[in-house]
N, C-alpha and C positions, 0 to 999 in steps of 0.2 A: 392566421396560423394557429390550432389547435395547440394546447399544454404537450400535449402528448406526442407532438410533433417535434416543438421545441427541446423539449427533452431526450427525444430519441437522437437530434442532430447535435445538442450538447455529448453526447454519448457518444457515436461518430468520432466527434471533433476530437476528445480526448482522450478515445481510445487510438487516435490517430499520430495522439502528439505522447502518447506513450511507445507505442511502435518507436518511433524516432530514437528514442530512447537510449535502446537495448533492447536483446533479448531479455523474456519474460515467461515464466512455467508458471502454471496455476498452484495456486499455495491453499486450501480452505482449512486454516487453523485458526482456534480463538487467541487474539493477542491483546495483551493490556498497554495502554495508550496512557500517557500524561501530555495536556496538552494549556496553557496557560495556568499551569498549576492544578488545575482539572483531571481526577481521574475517569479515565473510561474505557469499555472495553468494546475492541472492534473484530472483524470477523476480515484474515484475510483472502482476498482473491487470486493474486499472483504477485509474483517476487522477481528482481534483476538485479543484478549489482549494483545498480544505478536509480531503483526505485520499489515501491511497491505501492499495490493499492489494496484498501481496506473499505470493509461497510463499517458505518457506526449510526447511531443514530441521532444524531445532529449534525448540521451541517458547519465544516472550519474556516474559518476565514484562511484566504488565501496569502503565504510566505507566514503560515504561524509557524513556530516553531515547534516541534514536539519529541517524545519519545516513544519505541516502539519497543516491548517486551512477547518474543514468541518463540516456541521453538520449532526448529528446522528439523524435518528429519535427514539424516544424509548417513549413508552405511547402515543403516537399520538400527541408528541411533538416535534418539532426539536430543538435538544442542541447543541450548538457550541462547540468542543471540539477543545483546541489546542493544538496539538501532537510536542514531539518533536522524530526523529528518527534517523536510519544510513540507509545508502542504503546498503542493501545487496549483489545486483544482478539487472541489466539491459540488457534487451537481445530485439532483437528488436520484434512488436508484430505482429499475421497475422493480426488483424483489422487495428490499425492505430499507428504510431509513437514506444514507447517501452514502455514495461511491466516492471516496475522497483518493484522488493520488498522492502519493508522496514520494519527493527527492529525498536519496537517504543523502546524509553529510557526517565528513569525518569517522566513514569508514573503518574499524581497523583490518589490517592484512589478517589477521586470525576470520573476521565475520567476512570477507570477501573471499578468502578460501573458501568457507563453506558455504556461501550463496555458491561459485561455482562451481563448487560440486555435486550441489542440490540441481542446478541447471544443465549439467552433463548427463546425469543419471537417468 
């Protein structure tokens, strides 16, 4: 089996176990990441109340724990929302660097308000 095989069925695989998820709306905003003390900034792809995935370029071990700084737009506003998550799943992406999932955790009722109403809209 070819790299490029593997890769596209890692792809599959976890755009499959994100479906399970939740719903998901495409998000491509630039977000800043702390990630064992590490800053960095990642590029998102799509957002749920229960997850989001990001490109960065390097790959995170899996159940790191991190934070996600981005804003949402919702109302024709942009809201700063600061997520805290675990990384799921990091595989590397066909565009640029790695596709990293993340479970967002500890929530508040203010930033899942406006995840769902960034998801409504």
């Amino acid at each position: 089996m070819t790299d490029d095989k593997r890769e596209a069925i890692k792809a599959a695989i976890a755009d499959a176990l994100d479906r399970r998820r939740g719903i998901r709306k495409p998000l491509s905003v630039r977000a800043g990441m702390v990630v064992a003390g590490k800053q960095m900034t990642a590029r998102t792809i799509d957002i749920g109340v229960r997850g989001l995935a990001v490109e960065v370029d390097e790959a995170l071990s899996a159940k790191a724990e991190c934070f996600v700084v981005l804003t949402l737009p919702v109302d024709g506003h942009g809201h700063m929302l600061r997520l805290q998550a675990c990384v799921t799943h990091a595989m590397r992406s066909t565009t640029h660097g790695f596709r990293v999932g993340l479970e967002l955790t500890n929530v508040s009722a203010e930033n899942a308000r406006l995840i769902e109403q960034f998801l409504a809209a």
